[in-house]
N, C-alpha and C positions, 0 to 999 in steps of 0.2 A: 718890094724891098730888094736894093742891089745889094748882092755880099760876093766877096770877094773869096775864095781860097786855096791851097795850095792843093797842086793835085797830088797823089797820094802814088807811092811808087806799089805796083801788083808786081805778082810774081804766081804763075800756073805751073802746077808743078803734074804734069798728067800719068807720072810713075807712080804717084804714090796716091795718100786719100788728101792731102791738100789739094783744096782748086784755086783759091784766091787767096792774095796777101796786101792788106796795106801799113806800113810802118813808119814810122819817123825815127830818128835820132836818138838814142838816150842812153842812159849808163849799160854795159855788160850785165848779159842775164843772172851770172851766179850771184851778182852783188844784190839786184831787184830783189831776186826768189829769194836771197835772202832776209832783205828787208822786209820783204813782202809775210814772209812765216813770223817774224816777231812782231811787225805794227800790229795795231790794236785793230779787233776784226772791220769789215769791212760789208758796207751793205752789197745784195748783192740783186741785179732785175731780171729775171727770167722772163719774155717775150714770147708767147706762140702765137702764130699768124694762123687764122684759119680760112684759109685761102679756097676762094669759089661762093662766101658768103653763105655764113651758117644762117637756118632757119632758127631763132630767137626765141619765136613767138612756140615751138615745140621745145627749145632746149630749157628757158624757164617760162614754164605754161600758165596763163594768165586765168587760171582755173576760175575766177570771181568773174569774168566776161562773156554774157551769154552771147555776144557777136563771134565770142571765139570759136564755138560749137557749130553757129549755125552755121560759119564758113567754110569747115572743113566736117561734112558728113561724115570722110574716112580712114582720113590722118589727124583729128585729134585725138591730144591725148587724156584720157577718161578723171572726173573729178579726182581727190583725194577719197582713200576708202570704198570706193565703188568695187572690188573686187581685183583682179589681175591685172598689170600696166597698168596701173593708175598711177597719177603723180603724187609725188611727195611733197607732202604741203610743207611751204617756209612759215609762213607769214597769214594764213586763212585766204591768201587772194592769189598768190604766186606760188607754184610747187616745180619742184625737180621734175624730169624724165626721168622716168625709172629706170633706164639703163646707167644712170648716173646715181645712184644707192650710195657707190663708195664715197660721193663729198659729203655725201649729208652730213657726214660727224663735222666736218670740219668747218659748215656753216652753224652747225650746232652749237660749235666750240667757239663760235667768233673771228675763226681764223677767216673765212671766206664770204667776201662780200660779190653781190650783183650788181650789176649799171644796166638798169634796162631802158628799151625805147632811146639807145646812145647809135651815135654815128657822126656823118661827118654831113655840115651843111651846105654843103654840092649835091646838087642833086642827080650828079651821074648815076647812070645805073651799068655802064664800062667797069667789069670787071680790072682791066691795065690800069683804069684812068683812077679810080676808088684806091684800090691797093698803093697805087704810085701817092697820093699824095695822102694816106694816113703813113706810109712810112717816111717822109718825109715833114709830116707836119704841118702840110700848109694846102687845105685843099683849094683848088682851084689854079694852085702854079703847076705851070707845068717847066718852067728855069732853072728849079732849083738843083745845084750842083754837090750839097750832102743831107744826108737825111737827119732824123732829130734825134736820134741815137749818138750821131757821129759829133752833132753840136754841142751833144750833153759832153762826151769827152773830152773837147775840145775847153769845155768851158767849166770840167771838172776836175783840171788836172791834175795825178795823184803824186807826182813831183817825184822826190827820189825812190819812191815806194813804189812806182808804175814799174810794170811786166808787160812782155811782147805777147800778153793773151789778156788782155786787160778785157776786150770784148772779143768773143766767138759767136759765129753764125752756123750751126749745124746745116749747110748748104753747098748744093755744089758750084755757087758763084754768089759774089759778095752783094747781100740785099742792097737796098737802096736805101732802109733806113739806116745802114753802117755806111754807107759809103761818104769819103770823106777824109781828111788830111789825116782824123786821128786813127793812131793803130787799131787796125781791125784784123780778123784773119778767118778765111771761109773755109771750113771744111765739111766732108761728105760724114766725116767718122771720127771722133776724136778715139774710139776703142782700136780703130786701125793708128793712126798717127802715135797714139799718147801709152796706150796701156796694154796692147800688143807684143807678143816677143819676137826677139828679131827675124828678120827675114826679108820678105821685097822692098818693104818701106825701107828696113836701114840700106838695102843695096840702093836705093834710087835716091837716098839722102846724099850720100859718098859720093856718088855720081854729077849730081848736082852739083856742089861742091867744088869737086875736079874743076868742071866746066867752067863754074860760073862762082866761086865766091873770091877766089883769089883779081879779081877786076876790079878796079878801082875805077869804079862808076855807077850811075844810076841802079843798074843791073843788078851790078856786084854788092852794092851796098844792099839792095832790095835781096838779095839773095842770101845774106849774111844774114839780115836780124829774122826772113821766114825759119833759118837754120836754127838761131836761135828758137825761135816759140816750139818749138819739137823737142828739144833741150829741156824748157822748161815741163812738157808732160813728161818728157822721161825720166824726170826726177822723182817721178810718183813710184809709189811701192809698184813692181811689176806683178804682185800675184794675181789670182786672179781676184778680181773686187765678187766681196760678199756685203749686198744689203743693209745694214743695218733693221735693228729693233722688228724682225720677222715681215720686211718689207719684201712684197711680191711684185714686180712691173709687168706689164701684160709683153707676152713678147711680140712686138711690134717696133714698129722705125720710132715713134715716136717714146714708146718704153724704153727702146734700147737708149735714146740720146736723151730723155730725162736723169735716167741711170748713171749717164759718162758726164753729166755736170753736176749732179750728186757729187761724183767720186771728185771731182775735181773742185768742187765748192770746199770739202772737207779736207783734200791733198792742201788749203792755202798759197795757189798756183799763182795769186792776185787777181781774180776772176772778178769783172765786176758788170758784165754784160754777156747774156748767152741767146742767142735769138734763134726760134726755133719755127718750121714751118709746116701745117697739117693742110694738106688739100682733100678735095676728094666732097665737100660741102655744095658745090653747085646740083642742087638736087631736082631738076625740074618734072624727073622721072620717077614713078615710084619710090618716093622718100620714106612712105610706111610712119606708123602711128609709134606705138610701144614695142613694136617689133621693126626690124626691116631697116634699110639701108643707113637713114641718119641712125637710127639706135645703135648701129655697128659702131659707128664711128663718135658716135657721146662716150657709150662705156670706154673703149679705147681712152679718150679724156680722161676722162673721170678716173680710171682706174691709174692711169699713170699719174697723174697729179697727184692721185691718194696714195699712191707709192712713193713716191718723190718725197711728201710729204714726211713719211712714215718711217723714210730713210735717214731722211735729214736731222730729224729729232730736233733737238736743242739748237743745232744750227739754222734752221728756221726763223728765229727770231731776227737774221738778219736778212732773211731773203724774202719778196716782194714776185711771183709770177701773177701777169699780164696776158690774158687771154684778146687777141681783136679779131674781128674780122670784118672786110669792106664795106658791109649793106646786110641788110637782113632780106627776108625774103616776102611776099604777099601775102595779107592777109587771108584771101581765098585759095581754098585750092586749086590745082586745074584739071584739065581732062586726063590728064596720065597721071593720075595721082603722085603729084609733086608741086612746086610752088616754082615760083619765078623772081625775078630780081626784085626786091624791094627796098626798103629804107632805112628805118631804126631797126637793133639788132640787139642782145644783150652780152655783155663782157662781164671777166668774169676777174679778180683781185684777190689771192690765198698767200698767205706766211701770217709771220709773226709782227707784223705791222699794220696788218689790215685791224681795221675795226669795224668790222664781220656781224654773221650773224643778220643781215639785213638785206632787202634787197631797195638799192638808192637811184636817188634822179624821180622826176617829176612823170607822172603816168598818161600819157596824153588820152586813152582811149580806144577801143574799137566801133566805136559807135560812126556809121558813115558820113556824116558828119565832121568827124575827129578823127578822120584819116587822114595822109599825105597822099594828093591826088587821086583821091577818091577811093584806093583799092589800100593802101599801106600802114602798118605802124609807122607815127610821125617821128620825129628825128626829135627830142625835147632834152638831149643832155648832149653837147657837143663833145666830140669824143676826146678834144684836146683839154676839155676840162679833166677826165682821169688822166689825163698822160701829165697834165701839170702840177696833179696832186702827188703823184707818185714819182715826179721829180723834184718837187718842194719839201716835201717831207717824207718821203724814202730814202730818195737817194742824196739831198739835201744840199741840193742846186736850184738858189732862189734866180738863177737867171731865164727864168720863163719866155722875157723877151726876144733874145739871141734864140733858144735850142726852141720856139715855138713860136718865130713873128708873123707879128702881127693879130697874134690871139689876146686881148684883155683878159689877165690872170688878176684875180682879188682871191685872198686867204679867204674874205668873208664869205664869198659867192663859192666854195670847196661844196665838194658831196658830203664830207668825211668820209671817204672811204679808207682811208688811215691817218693812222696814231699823230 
């Protein structure tokens, strides 16, 4: 499919914690911010990438599959009830990792649904090439010029109500699923940029400025409305942010920038994309069972998510986070007690829109037989079917065809994975 668009004016600012900017045109910020605090709330989709392809088949464990036991002697993880690190049963057949204890309430509660044995139907096992086109939408291209984030904006537009932070990337350079005509804007730290008191950022703001905002040009104009989006977090209360409802974030990169779209989901800054990226999943080595390197990195999860959650309260009912990640990993384990690239993977759907409580999509099997290439969990729920759901009716943009071509989207053929 040819699409044509416009390219998007960047703007790297390497004084401060912005690295990327893309903008277009539109009314003055104080007049948005303002709109933006009275219109009536607004959904909002929280995105984490978990970049390096999480092992799936350990993050929700298929406890009901005796192929799952026999194939990892040493990194499975132990029934429900069998004593210490066992999984936490959902469903009698699928249970948590134990280091992920803090979702259970919130599968409990219905707010968090599963997509297992989900991915994308390329069979790359390229880390670049996997990631490049779920953030984009369309596996198999490799032309495409913005991703499917950027086309949901594009083809969501909030009109006089739009803000120069309508979507953020906590990154130090603009993903590819935002890239794209409609404003976007990358940063490493919204807690430096937004909620910070003054000092190097406001000196390298001024400076900026001097240089470059008074130019009446591409530049100048890209330099104005990045000034803007700065503008708009500094409109937020400067003190220091306290939690909400006895909420604790693990302190880590990904707690800390759960924490700074809390505070900004609740400031009504016009937030309505925040993309967020955890690496560190490529586990071919020592990945460990109920202990040991993935379990570092689930609780971490789990624990921020269940903090986000728990901060958010009430405001929840309008937000919608989206867990992906590229491929899952092999059924067997291998000699360095760790797994390797493999295929279907499990994602993961928590707010107040999910209709939770389940783990969905079709079960293909571990039996060898009912593998993907003889060694894998098979791919049995394409992964653009959650991304169409939760564009259809989360964020409640029925043009599936534009921000997802070439994918056949039917209401009827939904997981239900929300409301």
């Amino acid at each position: 499919m040819q699409r044509t668009t416009n390219v998007p004016r960047r703007l790297v600012l390497k004084g401060g914690a912005i690295a990327a900017l893309g903008f277009g045109v539109g009314p003055r910020f104080l007049l948005r911010t303002a709109a933006a605090a009275t219109a009536a709330r607004r959904r909002v989709l929280v995105a984490i990438f978990q970049r390096g392809a999480v092992d799936g088949l350990n993050m929700v464990v298929p406890h009901g599959e005796r192929a799952y036991y026999a194939a990892r002697p040493t990194i499975a993880i132990p029934r429900p009830g069998s004593g210490d690190g066992a999984a936490i049963d959902l469903d009698g057949f699928f249970g948590l990792h134990p280091a992920m204890a803090s979702l259970a309430p919130a599968f409990a509660a219905g707010d968090l649904a599963i997509v297992h044995a989900c991915g994308s139907p390329d069979p790359t096992r390229s880390h670049f090439d996997a990631q490049d086109y779920m953030e984009i939408g369309e596996p198999g291209e490799r032309n495409a010029s913005d991703g499917w984030l950027n086309r949901h904006l594009q083809t969501a537009g909030s009109g006089a109500n739009a803000t120069p932070v309508r979507a953020v990337a906590l990154s130090s350079q603009m993903p590819r699923t935002l890239a794209g005509p409609a404003p976007a804007l990358a940063t490493t730290s919204l807690a430096e940029v937004a909620f910070g008191p003054p000092g190097q950022g406001a000196l390298a703001r001024r400076a900026v400025e001097r240089m470059y905002g008074s130019r009446d040009d591409l530049l100048g104009r890209a330099t104005r409305d990045a000034l803007e989006s700065l503008d708009v977090f500094a409109s937020l209360d400067a003190t220091p942010y306290q939690p909400a409802n006895g909420a604790r974030y693990p302190d880590s990169e990904l707690g800390g920038q759960l924490r700074d779209v809390a505070r900004a989901i609740k400031g009504r800054v016009g937030l309505e994309i925040a993309f967020l990226n955890r690496g560190g999943w490529d586990t071919h080595t020592l990945e460990g069972g109920s202990t040991g390197q993935l379990a570092t990195l689930l609780r971490d999860l789990a624990d921020a998510l269940a903090a986000f959650r728990t901060d958010l309260g009430d405001a929840m009912a309008d937000v919608c986070v989206l867990t992906m990640s590229e491929f899952g990993r092999t059924l067997a384990e291998n000699g360095s007690g760790g797994t390797d690239h493999g295929r279907g993977t499990a994602m993961l759907a928590l707010g107040g829109t999910v209709r939770g409580g389940r783990v969905l999509g079709a079960w293909p099997g571990l039996a060898a037989a009912q593998l993907a290439d003889g060694r894998d969990l098979a791919v049995a729920t394409d992964f653009r079917t959650l991304f169409a759901e939760i564009l259809v009716r989360h964020l409640g943009n029925p043009d599936v065809a534009t921000v997802l071509p070439g994918f056949a989207w039917s209401d009827a053929a939904r997981l239900g994975a929300i409301i």
